[in-house]
C-alpha positions, -999 to +999 in steps of 0.1 A: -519-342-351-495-319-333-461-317-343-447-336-309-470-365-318-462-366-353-423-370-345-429-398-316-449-416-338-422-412-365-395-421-343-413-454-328-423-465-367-384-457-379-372-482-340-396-510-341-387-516-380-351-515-375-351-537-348-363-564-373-383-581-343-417-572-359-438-575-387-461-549-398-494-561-384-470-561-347-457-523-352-495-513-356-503-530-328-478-516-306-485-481-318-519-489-314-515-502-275-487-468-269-509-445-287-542-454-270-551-424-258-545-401-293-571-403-322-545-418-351-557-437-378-535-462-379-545-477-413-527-448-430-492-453-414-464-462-436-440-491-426-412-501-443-393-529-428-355-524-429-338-549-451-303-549-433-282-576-441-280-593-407-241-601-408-236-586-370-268-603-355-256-635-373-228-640-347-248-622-322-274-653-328-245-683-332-232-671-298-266-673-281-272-705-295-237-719-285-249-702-245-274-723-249-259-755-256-234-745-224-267-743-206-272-705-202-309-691-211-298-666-240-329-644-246-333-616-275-352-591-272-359-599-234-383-576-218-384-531-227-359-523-198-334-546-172-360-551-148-386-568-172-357-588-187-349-604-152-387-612-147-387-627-180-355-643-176-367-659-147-401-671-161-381-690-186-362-707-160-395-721-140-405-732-172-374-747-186-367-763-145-408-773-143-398-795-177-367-813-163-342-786-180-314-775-154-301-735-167-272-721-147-276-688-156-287-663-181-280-633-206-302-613-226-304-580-239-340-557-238-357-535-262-341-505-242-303-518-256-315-525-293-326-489-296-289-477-279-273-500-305-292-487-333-285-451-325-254-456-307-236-486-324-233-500-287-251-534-277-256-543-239-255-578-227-270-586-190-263-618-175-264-635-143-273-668-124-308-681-108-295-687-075-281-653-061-244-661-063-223-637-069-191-660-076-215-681-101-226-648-121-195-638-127-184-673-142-214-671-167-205-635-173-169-647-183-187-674-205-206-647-219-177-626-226-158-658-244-182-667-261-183-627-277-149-631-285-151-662-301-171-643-327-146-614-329-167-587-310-150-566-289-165-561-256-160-539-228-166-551-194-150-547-159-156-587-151-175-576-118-223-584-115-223-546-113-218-539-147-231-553-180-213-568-208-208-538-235-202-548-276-185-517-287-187-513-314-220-529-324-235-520-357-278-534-357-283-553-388-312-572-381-340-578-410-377-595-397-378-633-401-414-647-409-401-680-397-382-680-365-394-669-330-370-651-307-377-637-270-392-658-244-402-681-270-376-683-291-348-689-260-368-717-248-368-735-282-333-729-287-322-742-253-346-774-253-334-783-289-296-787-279-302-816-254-324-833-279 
């Protein structure tokens, strides 16, 4: 393996375990799926998942849960860049609206932003509405923003659709969870469970 190879590999092994999104088995898979074309043998890669102690994505986690109940689809983890985080975002509405659930609006952050917080200390939140309204995104942005507060992050954001919500500073402290499901999956549970 060339030396180039050997450090991307390195690098995505050392991201996907500190995000503390995926098990073991999942970071080969991923590896396995990125590096299809290379001849690794993946059953003598070293993982070691992180064992942070998950203060910051606590109240990262209480404020998506309290979007939630305020009817905002709050996804982690939502898509790899903005683009795939809309489509998902907006998957999770059809399915949420085909099931009798009414969102207003939504805010995630991607797998692009976790690896900027990890090696930046900087978390990006993207938000917005499922209707196209400008005045309405901005009012779930400002909920968004609350909400942050509430939880003592300090956020940087010029109020306006055109720019994301920034937590500055934002230190990743996420460990993996056998027992709870975030992304797509994850959001949806969490927002049909607070109108049970």
């Amino acid at each position: 393996m060339n030396q180039d190879l050997a450090e991307e590999l390195e690098y995505m092994i050392d991201l996907l375990a500190k995000s503390g999104f995926f098990s073991c088995d999942e970071i080969i898979e991923i590896l396995q799926d990125q590096f299809i074309e290379e001849d690794i043998d993946f059953s003598k890669v070293d993982i070691s998942l992180n064992n942070y102690s998950n203060d910051n994505f606590s109240k990262l986690e209480r404020v998506f849960n309290n979007l939630a109940s305020q009817d905002i689809v709050a996804i982690h983890n939502c898509g790899y860049d903005i683009e795939e985080g809309v489509g998902d975002a907006f998957e999770l509405f059809v399915h949420l609206t085909n099931n009798k659930f009414n969102p207003i609006g939504f805010c995630f952050y991607t797998f692009e932003d976790i690896e900027e917080a990890i090696f930046d200390n900087k978390l990006r939140i993207t938000f917005g509405d499922f209707e196209n309204n400008i005045d309405k995104a901005v009012e779930i942005g400002n909920t968004v923003a609350e909400n942050l507060k509430e939880e003592n992050f300090n956020i940087d954001w010029d109020g306006t659709v055109n720019n994301q919500i920034v937590i500055d500073p934002f230190s990743w402290d996420k460990s993996f969870d056998f027992n709870k499901d975030y992304e797509i999956e994850g959001a949806y549970e969490v927002f049909t469970k607070n109108r049970c």
